[in-house]
N, C-alpha and C positions, 0 to 999 in steps of 0.2 A: 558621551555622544556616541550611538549607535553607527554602526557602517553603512554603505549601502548596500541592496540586499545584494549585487552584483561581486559585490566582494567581503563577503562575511566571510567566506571560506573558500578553498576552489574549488568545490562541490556547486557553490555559486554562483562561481567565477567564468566557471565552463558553461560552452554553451550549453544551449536549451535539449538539444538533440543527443551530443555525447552525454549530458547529466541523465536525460530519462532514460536511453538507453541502457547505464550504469544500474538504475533504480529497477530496471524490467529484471537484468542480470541475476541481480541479488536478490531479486525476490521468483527467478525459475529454479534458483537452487534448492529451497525447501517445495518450490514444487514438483519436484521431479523424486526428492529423495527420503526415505524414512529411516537412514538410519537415523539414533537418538543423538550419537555423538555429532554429524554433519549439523543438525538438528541447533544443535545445542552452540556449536563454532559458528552456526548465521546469527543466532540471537546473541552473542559477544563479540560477532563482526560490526553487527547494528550498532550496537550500544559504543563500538570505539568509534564507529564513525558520526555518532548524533554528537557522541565532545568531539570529535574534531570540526563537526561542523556548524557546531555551535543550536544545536537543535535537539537538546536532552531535555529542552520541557517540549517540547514536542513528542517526542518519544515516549516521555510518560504520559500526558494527557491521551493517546494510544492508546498505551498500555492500562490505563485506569479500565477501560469500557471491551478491552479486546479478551483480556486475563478472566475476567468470568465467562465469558466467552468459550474460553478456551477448554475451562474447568469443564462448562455445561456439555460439550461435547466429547470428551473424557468420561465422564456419567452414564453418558446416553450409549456410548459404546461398550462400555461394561454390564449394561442392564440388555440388550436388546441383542449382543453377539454369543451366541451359542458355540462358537471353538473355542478350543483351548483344552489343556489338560490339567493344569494346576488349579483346582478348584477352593476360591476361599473363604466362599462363601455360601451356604446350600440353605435357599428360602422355601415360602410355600409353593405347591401347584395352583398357578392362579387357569384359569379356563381357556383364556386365552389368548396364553405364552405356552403352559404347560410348566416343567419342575425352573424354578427361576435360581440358576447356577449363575454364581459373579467368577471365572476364572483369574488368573491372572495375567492371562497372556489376554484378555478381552479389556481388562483395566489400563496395563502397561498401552495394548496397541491405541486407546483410545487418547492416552496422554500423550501418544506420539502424533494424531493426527490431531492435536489442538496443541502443540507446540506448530506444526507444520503451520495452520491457523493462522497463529500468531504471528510466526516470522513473516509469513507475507504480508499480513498488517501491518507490521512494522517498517516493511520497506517499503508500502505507498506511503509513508510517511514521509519520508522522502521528495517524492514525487511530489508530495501535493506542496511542500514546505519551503523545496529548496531549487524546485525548476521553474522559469520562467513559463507562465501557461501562455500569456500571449506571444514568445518567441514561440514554442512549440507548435502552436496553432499557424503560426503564418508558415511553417514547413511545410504543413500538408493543403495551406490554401491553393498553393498553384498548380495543386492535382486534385481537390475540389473545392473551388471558389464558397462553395453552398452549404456544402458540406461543414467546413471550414469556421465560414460565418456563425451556423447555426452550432456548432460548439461553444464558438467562442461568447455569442449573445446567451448561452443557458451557464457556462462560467462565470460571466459578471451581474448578468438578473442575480444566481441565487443566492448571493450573499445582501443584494440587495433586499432582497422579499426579509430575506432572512432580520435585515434591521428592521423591517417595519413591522413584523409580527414582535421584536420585542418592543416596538414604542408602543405598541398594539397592547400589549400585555401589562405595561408600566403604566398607560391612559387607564385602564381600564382596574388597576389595583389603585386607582385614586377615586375611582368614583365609589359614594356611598352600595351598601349594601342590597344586592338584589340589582346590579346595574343594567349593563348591556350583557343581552344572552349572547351563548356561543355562535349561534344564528346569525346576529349584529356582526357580531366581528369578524366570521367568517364572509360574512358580506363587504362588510369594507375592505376586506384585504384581498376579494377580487376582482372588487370594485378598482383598488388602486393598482391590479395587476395586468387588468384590459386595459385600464388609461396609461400605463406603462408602455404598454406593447404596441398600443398604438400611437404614441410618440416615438418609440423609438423607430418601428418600420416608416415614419412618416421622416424620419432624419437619414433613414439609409436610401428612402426616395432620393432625397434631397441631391444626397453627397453619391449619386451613380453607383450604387450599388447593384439596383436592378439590372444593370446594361452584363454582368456577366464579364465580363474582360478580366483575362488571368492578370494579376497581377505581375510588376516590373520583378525580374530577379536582382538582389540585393549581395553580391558577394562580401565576405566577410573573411578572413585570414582565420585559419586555424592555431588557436594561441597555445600555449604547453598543455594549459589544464585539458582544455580540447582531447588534445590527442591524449595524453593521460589516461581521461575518462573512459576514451572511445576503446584504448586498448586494454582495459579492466576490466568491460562491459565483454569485448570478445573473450577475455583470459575467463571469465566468468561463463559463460555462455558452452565456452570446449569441457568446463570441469563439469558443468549440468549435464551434455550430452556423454561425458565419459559416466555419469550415475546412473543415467538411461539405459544405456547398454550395457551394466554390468560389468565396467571394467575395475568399478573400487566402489567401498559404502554399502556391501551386499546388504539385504533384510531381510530373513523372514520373521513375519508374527507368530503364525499357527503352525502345525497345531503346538509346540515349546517355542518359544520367541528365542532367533538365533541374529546377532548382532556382534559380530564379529570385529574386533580389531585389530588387523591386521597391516601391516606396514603401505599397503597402497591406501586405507583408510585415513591412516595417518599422512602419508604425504598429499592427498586431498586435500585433509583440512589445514593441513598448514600452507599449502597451495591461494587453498580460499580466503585464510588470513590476509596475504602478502597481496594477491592479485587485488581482493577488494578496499585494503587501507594504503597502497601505494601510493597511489593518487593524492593521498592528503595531506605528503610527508613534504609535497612542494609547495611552499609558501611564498614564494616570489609575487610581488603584487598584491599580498593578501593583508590588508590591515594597514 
């Protein structure tokens, strides 16, 4: 018997606010930072927290579609970047490029900016898996009603479109050969997506939506995971601005790729281990 989704883990468990905030955290660190080893400690930060949170087939369904991804811009920075001094490769003069040199510091810097890729991938994984969207959404309704609304109506439409284009597709591999064109089908499915829209706004008539009125505020007790999250997401958030500023995780690519490790490097990423899997070592309530 599965859990509910409120308590698979306390990644879950927490609310909607401290969980995304935790998910933004994790995923400004690889965006702020290139060194390989930071680099490398998010995407085995990731990977301890999908088993803790029970969302490692999440993770890889991810990673199936993100990792070539990643490769292809790895590629593309080694064919089209011109610095570097470690030369490994010496092609033709094509017209125009001119002499097509693969360095190494053009290859390495481009598998850093598709690991970077990646790890931010991986933490809207996160986001989309394990935080409530309609908690999250009613946060920012009562600073915009409309705003708000219309997030949260293009959240539950597109999974819905999303079933009908596969019954769309299963109707349509039953019919004999030469059936319905892509024309047809395209037709019906926005055929059923105006008859949609206009049931649904004809039901937010109904139920006073139009009238604009901020919604009641709805107090809620902040429970451990809460506070957990919410102080993992800040411990997260001072390590990305100490990479900003240069105070550990230095890089440079060009023109020789210098990546240094160095003891504040290190206590970084061991920083980034503790601060980002703390939160999941409390089980109380969970299961």
């Amino acid at each position: 018997m599965s859990l509910p989704r409120s308590r698979r883990s306390p990644l879950h468990a927490a609310r909607a606010g401290a969980a995304g905030a935790w998910c933004l955290a994790l995923g400004a660190v690889p965006l702020v930072s290139e060194h390989p080893a930071v680099l490398a400690a998010v995407l085995a930060v990731e990977v301890a927290a999908a088993r803790a949170a029970g969302l490692s087939r999440e993770l890889l369904r991810t990673a199936r579609w993100a990792v070539p991804f990643a490769i292809v811009v790895m590629l593309i920075n080694a064919l089209v970047a011109r610095e570097g001094l470690t030369v490994i490769f010496r092609g033709p003069d094509l017209p125009w490029r001119g002499q097509l040199d693969i360095t190494w510091e053009a290859l390495a810097y481009g598998g850093v900016l598709g690991l970077r890729m990646l790890a931010i991938f991986l933490s809207s994984t996160f986001l989309a898996a394990a935080v409530d969207a309609d908690e999250l959404l009613r946060g920012f309704r009562r600073a915009s009603l409309r705003s708000g609304l219309t997030a949260a109506l293009a959240m539950r439409l597109w999974p819905v479109l999303a079933r009908d284009g596969h019954r769309l597709a299963d109707a349509q591999r039953c019919l004999p050969e030469g059936g319905a064109s892509r024309t047809a089908v395209l037709r019906a499915v926005t055929a059923g997506a105006l008859d949609r829209a206009t049931d649904v706004a004809a039901t937010l008539e109904v139920r006073g939506f139009g009238l604009g009125l901020r919604p009641p505020r709805m107090p809620r007790p902040w429970s451990r995971h809460d506070i957990a999250f919410a102080a993992s997401a800040t411990a997260l958030l001072a390590l990305a601005a100490g990479v900003l500023a240069g105070a550990w995780a230095s890089f440079e690519p060009y023109p020789r790729m210098s990546a240094p490790l160095d003891g504040p490097t290190w206590a970084a990423i061991a920083a980034l281990a503790l601060c980002a899997l703390a939160p999941f070592a409390d089980r109380r309530g969970i299961g």
